[in-house]
C-alpha positions as a LaTeX table, in Angstrom:
\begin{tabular}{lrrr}
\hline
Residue & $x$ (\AA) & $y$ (\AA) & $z$ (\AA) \\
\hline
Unk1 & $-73.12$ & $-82.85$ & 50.85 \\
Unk2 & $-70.45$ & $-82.60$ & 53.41 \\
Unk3 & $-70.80$ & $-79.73$ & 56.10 \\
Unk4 & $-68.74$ & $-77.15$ & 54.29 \\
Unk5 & $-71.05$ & $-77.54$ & 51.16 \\
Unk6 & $-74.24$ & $-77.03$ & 53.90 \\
Unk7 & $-72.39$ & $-73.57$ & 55.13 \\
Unk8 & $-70.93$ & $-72.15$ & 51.74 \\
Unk9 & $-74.16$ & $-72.86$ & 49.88 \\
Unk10 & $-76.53$ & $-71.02$ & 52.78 \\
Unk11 & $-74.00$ & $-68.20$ & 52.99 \\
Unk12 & $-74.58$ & $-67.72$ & 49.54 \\
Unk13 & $-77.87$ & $-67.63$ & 49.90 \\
Unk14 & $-78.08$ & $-65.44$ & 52.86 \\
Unk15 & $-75.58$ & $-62.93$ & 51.05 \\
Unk16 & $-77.97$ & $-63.05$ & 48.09 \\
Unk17 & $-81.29$ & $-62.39$ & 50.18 \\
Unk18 & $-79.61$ & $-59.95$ & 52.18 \\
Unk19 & $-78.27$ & $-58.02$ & 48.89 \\
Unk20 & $-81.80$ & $-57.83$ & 47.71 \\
Unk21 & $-83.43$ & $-56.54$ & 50.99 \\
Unk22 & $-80.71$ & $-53.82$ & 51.38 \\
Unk23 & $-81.55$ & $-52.85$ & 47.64 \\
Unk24 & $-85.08$ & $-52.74$ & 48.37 \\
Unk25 & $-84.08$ & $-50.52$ & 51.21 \\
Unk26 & $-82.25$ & $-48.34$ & 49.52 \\
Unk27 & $-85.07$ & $-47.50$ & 46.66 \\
Unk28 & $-87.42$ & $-46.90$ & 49.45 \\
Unk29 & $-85.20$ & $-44.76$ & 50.92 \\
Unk30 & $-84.44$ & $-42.86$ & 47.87 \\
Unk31 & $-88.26$ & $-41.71$ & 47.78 \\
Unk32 & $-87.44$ & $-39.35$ & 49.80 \\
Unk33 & $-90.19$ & $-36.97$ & 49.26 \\
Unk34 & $-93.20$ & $-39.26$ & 50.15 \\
Unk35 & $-91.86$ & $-42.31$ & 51.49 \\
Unk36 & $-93.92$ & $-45.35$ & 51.79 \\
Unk37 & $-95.30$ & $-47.08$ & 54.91 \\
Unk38 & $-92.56$ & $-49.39$ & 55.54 \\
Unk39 & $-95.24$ & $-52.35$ & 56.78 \\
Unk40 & $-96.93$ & $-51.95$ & 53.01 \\
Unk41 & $-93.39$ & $-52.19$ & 51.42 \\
Unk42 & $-92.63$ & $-55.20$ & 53.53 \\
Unk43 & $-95.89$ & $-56.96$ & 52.93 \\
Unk44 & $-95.36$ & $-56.50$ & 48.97 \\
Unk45 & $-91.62$ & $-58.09$ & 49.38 \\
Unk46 & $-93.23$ & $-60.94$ & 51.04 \\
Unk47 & $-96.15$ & $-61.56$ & 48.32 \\
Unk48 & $-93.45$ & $-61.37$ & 45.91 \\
Unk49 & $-91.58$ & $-63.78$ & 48.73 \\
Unk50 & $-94.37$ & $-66.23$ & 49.30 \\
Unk51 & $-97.36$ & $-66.00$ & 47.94 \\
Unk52 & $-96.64$ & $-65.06$ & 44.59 \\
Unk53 & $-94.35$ & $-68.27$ & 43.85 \\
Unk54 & $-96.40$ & $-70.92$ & 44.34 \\
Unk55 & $-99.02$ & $-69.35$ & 43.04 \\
Unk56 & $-97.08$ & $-68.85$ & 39.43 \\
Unk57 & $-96.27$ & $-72.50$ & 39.82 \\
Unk58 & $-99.50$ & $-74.04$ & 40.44 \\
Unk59 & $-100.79$ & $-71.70$ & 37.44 \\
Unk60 & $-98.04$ & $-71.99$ & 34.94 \\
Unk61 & $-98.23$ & $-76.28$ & 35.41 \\
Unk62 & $-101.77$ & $-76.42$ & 35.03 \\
Unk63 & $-101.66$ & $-74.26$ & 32.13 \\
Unk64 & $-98.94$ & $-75.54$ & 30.33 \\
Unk65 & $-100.31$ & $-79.01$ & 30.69 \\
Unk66 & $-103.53$ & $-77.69$ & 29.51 \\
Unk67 & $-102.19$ & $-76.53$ & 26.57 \\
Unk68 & $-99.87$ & $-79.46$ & 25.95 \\
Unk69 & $-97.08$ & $-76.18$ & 25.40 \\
Unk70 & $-93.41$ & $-77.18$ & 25.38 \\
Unk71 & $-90.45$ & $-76.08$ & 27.36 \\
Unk72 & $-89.58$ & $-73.32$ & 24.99 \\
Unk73 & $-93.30$ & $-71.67$ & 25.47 \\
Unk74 & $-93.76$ & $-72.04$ & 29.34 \\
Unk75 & $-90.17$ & $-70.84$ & 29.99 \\
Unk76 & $-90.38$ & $-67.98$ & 27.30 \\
Unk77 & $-94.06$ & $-66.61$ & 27.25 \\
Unk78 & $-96.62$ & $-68.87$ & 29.98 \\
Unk79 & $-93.96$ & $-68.09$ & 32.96 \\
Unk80 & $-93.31$ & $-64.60$ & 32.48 \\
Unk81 & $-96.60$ & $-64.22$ & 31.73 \\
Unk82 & $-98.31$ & $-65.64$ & 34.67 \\
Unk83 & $-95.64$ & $-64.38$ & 36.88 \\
Unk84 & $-95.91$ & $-60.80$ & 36.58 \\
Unk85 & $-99.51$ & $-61.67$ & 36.90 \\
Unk86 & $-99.35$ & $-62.48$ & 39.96 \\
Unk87 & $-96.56$ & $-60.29$ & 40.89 \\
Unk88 & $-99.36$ & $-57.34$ & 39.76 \\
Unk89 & $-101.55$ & $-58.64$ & 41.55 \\
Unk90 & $-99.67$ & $-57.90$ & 44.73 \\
Unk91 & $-99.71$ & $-53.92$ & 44.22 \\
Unk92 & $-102.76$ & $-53.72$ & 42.88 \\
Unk93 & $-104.12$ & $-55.18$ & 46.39 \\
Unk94 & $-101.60$ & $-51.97$ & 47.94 \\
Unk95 & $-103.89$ & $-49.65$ & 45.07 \\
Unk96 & $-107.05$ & $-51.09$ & 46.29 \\
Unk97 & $-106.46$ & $-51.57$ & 50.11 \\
Unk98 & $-104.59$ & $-48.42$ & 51.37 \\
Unk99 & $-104.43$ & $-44.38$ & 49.85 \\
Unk100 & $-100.78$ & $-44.44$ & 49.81 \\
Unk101 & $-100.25$ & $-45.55$ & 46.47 \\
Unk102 & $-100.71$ & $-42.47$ & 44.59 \\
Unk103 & $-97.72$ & $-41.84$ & 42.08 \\
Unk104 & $-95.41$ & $-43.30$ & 40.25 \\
Unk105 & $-92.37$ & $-43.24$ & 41.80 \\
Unk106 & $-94.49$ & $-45.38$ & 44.58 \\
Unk107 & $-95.44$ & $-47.75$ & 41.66 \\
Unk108 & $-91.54$ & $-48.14$ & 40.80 \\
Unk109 & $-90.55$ & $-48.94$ & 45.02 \\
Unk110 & $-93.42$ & $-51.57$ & 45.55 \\
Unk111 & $-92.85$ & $-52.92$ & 42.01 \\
Unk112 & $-88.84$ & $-53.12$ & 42.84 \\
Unk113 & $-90.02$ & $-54.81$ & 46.64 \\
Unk114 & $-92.30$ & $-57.53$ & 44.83 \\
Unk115 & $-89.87$ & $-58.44$ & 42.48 \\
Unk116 & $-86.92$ & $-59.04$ & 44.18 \\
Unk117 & $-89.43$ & $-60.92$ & 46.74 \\
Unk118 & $-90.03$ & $-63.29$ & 43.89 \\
Unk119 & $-86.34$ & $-62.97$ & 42.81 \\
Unk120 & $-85.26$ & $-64.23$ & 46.82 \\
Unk121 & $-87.22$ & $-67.47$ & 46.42 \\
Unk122 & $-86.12$ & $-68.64$ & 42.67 \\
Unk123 & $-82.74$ & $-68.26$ & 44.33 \\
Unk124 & $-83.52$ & $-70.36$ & 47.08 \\
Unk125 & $-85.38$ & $-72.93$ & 44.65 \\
Unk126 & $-82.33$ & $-73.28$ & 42.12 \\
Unk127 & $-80.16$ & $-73.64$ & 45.29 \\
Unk128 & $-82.11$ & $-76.86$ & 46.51 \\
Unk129 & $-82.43$ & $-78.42$ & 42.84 \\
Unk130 & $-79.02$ & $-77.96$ & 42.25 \\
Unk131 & $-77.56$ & $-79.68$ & 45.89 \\
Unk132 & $-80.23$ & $-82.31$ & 45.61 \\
Unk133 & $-77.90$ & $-82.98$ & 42.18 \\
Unk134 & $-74.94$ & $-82.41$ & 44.66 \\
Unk135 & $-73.64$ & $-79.32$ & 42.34 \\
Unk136 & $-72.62$ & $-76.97$ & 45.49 \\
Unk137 & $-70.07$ & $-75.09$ & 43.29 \\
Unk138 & $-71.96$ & $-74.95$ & 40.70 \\
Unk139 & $-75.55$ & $-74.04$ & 41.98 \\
Unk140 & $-73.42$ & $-70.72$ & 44.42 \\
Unk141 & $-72.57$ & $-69.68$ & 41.22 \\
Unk142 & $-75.64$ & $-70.14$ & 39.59 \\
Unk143 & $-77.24$ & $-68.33$ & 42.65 \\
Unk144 & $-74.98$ & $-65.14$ & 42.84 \\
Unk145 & $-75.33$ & $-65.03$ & 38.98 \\
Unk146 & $-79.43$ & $-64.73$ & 39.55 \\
Unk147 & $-79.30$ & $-62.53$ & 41.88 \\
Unk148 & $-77.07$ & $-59.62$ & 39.87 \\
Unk149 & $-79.18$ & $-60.57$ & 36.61 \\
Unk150 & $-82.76$ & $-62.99$ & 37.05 \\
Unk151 & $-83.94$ & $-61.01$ & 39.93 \\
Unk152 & $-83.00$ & $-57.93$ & 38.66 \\
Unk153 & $-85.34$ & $-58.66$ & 35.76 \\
Unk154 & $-88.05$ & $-59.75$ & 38.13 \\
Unk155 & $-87.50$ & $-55.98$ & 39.79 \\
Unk156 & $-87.63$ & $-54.11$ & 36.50 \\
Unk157 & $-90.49$ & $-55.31$ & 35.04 \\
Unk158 & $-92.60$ & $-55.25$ & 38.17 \\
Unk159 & $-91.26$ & $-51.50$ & 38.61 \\
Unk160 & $-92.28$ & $-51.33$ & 34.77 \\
Unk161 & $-96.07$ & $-52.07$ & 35.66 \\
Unk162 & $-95.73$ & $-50.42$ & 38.95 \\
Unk163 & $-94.42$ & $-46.60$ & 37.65 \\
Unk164 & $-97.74$ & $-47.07$ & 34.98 \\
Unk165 & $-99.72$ & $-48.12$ & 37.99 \\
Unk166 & $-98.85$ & $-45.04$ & 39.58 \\
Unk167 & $-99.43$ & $-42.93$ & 36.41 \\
Unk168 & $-102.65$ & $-44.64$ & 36.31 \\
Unk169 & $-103.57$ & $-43.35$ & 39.96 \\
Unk170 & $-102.91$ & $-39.59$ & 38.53 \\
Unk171 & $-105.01$ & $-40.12$ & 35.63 \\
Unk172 & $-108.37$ & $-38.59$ & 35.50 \\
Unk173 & $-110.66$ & $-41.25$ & 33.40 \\
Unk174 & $-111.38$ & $-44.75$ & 33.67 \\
Unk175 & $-110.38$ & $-45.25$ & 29.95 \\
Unk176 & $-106.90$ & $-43.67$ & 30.98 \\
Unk177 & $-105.96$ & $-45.55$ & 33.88 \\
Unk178 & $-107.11$ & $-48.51$ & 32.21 \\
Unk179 & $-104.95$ & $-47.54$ & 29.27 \\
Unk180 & $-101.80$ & $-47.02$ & 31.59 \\
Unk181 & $-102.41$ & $-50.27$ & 33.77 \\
Unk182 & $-103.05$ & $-52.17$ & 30.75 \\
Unk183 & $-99.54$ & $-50.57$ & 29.08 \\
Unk184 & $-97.46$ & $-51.23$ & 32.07 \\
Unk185 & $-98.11$ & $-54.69$ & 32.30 \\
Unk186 & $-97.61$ & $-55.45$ & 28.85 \\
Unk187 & $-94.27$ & $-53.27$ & 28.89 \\
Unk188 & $-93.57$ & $-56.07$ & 32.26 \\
Unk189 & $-94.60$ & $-59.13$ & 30.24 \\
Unk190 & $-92.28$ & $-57.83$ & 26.93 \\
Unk191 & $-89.74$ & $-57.53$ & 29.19 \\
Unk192 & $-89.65$ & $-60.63$ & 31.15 \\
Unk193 & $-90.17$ & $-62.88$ & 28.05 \\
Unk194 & $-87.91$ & $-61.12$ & 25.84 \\
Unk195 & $-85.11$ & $-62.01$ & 28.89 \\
Unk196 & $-86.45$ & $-65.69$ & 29.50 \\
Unk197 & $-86.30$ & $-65.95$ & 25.35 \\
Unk198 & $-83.00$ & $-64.69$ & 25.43 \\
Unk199 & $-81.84$ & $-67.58$ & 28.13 \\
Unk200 & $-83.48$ & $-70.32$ & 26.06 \\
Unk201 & $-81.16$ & $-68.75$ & 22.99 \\
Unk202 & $-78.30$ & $-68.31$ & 24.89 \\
Unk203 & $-78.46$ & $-71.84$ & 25.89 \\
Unk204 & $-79.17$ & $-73.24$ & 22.72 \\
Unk205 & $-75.77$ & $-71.42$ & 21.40 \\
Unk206 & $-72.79$ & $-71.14$ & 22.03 \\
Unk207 & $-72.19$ & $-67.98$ & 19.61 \\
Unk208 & $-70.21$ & $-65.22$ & 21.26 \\
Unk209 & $-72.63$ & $-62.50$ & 20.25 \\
Unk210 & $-75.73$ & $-64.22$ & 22.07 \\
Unk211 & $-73.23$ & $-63.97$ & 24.66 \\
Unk212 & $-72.71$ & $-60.22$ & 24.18 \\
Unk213 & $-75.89$ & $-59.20$ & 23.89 \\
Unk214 & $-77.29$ & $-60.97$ & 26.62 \\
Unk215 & $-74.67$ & $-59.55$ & 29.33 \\
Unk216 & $-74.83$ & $-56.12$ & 27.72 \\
Unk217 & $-78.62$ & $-55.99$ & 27.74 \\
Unk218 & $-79.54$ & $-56.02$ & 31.97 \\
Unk219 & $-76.79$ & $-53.01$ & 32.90 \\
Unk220 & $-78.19$ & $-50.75$ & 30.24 \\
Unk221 & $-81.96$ & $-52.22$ & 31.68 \\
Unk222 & $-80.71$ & $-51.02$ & 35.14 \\
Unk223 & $-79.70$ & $-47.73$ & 33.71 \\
Unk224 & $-82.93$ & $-47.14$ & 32.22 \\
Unk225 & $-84.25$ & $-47.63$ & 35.59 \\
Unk226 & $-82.26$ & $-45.72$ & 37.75 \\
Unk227 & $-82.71$ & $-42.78$ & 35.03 \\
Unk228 & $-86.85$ & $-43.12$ & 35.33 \\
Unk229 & $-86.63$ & $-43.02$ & 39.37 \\
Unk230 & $-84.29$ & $-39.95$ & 39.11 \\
Unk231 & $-87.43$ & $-38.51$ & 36.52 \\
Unk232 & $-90.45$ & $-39.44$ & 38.74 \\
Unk233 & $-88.39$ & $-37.96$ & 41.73 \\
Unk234 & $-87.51$ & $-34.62$ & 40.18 \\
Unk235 & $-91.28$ & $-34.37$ & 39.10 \\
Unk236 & $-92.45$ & $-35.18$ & 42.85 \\
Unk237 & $-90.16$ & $-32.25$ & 43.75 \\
Unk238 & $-91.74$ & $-30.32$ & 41.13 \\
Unk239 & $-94.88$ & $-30.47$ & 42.55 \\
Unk240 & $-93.97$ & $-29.66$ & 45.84 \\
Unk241 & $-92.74$ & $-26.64$ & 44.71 \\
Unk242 & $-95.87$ & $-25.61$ & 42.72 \\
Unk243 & $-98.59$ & $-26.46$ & 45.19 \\
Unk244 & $-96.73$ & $-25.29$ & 48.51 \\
Unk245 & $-95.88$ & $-21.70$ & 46.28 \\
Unk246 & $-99.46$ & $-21.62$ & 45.92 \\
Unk247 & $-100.63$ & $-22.18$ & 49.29 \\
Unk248 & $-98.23$ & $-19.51$ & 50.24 \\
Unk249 & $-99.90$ & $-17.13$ & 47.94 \\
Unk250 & $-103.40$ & $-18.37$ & 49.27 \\
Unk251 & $-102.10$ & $-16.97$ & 52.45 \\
Unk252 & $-102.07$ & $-20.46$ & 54.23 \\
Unk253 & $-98.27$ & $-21.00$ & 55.01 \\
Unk254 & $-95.36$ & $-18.83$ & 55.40 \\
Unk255 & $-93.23$ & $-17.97$ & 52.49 \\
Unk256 & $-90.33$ & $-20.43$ & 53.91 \\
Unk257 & $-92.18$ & $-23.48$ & 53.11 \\
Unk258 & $-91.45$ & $-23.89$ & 49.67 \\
Unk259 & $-87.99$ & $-22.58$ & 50.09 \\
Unk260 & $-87.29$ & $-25.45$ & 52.53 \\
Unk261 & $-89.59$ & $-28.37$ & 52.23 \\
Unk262 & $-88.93$ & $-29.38$ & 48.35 \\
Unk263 & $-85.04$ & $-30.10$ & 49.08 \\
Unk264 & $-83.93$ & $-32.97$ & 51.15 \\
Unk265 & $-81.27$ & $-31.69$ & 52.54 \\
Unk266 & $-83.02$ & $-28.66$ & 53.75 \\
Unk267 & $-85.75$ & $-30.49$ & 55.24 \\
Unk268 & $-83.36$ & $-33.05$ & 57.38 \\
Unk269 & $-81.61$ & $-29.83$ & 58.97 \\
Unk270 & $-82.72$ & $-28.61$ & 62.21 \\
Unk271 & $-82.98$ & $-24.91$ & 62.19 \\
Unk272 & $-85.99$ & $-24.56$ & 60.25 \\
Unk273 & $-88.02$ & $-26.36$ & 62.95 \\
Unk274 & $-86.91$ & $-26.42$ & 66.34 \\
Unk275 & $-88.37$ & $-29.98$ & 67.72 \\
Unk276 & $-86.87$ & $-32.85$ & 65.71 \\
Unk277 & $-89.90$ & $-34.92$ & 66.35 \\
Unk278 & $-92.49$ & $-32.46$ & 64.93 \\
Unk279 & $-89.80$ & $-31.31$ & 62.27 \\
Unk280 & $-90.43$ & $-34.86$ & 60.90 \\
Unk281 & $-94.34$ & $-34.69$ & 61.56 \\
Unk282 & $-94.68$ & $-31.12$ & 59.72 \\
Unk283 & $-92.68$ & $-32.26$ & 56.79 \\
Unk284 & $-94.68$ & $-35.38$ & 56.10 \\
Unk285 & $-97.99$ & $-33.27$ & 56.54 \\
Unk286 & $-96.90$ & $-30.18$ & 54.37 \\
Unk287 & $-95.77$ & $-33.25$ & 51.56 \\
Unk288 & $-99.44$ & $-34.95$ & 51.85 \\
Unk289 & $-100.69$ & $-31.77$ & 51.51 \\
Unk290 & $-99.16$ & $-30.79$ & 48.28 \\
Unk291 & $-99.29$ & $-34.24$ & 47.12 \\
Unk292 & $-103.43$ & $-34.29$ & 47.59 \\
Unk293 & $-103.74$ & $-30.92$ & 46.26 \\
Unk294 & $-102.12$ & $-32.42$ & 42.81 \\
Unk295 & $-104.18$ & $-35.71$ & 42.80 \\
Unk296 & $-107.52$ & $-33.52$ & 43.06 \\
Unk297 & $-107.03$ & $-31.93$ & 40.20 \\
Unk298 & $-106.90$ & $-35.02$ & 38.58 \\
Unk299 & $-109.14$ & $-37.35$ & 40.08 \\
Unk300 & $-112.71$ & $-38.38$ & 39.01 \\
Unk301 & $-115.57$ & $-36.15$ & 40.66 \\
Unk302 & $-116.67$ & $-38.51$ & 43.88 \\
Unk303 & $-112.81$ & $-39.17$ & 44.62 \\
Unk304 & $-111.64$ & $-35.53$ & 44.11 \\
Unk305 & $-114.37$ & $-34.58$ & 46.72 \\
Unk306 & $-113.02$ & $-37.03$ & 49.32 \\
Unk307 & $-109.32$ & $-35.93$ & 48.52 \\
Unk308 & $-110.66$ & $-32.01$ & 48.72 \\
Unk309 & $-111.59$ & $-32.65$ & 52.58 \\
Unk310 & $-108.35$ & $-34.17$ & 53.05 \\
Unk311 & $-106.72$ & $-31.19$ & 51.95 \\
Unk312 & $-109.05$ & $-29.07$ & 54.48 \\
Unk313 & $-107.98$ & $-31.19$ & 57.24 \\
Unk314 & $-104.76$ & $-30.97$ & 56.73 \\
Unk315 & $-104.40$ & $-27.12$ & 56.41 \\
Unk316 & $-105.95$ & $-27.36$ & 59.89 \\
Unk317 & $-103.50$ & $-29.76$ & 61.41 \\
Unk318 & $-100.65$ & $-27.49$ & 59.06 \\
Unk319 & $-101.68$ & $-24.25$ & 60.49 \\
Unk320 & $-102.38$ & $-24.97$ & 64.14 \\
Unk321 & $-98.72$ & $-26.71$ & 64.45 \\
Unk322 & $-96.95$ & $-23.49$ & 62.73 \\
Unk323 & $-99.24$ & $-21.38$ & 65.13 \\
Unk324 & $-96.61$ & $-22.99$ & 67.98 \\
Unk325 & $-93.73$ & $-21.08$ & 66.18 \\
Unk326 & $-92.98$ & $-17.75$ & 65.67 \\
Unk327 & $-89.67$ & $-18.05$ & 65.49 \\
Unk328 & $-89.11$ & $-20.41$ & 62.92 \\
Unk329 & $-89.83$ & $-18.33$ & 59.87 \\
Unk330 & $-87.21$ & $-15.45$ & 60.97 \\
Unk331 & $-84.51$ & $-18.35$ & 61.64 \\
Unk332 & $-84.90$ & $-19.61$ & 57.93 \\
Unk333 & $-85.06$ & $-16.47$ & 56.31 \\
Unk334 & $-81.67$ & $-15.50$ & 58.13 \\
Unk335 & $-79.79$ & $-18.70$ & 56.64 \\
Unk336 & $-81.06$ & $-17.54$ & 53.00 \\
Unk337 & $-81.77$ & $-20.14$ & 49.93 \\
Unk338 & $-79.27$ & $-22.80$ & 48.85 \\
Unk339 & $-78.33$ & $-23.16$ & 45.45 \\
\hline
\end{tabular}
């Protein structure tokens, strides 16, 4: 390869990694209600990144061989299968290692981070097959063309398990979050073999309709997606609404609250709170609050205990940092409720 091959084929692939990060970025940002820890979001991208790769490699060779299966098989059903494995694996570790996974529109951002992980380092694998073949044109193309479609599909059936992951974590029985686990990565493994099925099709025919169907299929995927996040958002806000109106009529907080802490744009203004920093530190508690107040309703006995004493704890941290203001309830009710 000649020096301008090196630089056009690693800009490609910098513009491609970079395209995914931002759009993990930008999901996580859109959970605007409860965001994420940033460090858990960033550890899923990078088992999606690293570890989940070579794992699905090593796996998906020893068990093809095992089973003497062909190309057809281990491209269409073994390696979407064992990939979203091990992509699953990667949030169930965030389900079983940390409290914040507790809904589904979490499920759909750490599904989205550990796909498009995985989705970064195909990209960077096709891009070293194809100049080792010394096809520089052709592998930047092949590269931007995974990254708009392949590692899309990576993201959307990840975020498929992930949102039933999160549905699982409301869920009040064993048998039900088993159910919804158990659905979601099914619904991930449909998906990602009906798409790798499709390829092998496509590329066994030239016909214009395999063609057609295949482009037409991933924008009306991404639809579907962007149409679920707007769903498990408007239900988050939901339930902000309900459990802060009620700990208003409980007498705990002010009657502002729900009025202001439900709608972004409320909550990022500054006259509700007069201290930016503890602005930011009241919102997040007032969101756990409500947020913990749902889930114990729902969880098993020894687990709705645990999340009952969180909600004590933090109607003590709520009420001693309102206790600083007296002002701030008189300053919201003067601006009046958006539409």
């Amino acid at each position: 390869m000649s020096p301008f091959d090196v630089v056009a084929l690693l800009s490609a692939l910098t513009l491609s990694t970079l395209l995914l990060v931002a759009i993990v970025a930008a999901v996580w940002w859109f959970d605007r209600y409860d965001r994420e820890p940033v460090h858990l979001v960033v550890g899923v991208f990078l088992w999606g990144a690293l570890a989940a790769p070579v794992l699905a490699v090593g796996a998906t060779s020893l068990v093809a061989t095992a089973l003497g299966a062909g190309p057809v098989v281990t491209a269409g059903l073994l390696g979407p299968a064992i990939e979203e494995l091990v992509k699953a694996a990667g949030l169930i570790l965030v389900v079983l290692l940390s409290r914040e996974f507790d809904n589904p529109t979490d499920g759909v951002v750490y599904g989205t981070a550990v796909g498009l992980g995985f989705g970064a380092t195909e990209n960077l694998v096709y891009a070293a097959v194809g100049a080792a073949n010394g096809a520089v044109a052709d592998t930047m193309t092949l590269v931007l063309l995974r990254t708009a479609m392949c590692a899309g599909i990576h993201a959307l059936s990840s975020a498929a398990f992930g949102g039933c992951l999160g549905f699982a974590a409301l869920s009040r029985g064993r048998l039900q979050r088993a159910g919804w686990a158990g659905g979601g990565l099914v619904a991930a493994l449909a998906l990602h073999s009906t798409w790798n099925l499709m390829l092998v099709r496509l590329g066994a025919s030239g016909s214009s309709s395999v063609h057609g169907a295949w482009f037409a299929t991933l924008p009306a995927l991404y639809v579907l997606y962007l149409a679920a996040l707007a769903l498990f958002l408007r239900s988050e806000q939901r339930i902000l609404k309900e459990q802060l109106a009620e700990e208003v009529a409980l007498e705990v907080l002010p009657p502002w609250v729900p009025e202001v802490i439900p709608y972004y744009r409320r909550r990022v203004r500054s006259a509700w709170w007069p201290s930016r920093r503890e602005r930011t530190v009241l919102a997040r508690l007032l969101t756990r609050l409500a947020f913990r107040k749902h889930a114990v309703r729902r969880l098993p006995r020894p687990e709705a205990d645990l999340a009952g004493l969180e909600v004590l704890r933090l109607r003590q941290r709520i009420r001693a940092m309102l206790a600083t203001s007296e002002d701030c309830q008189s300053s919201v009710e003067g601006e009046g409720p958006e539409g």
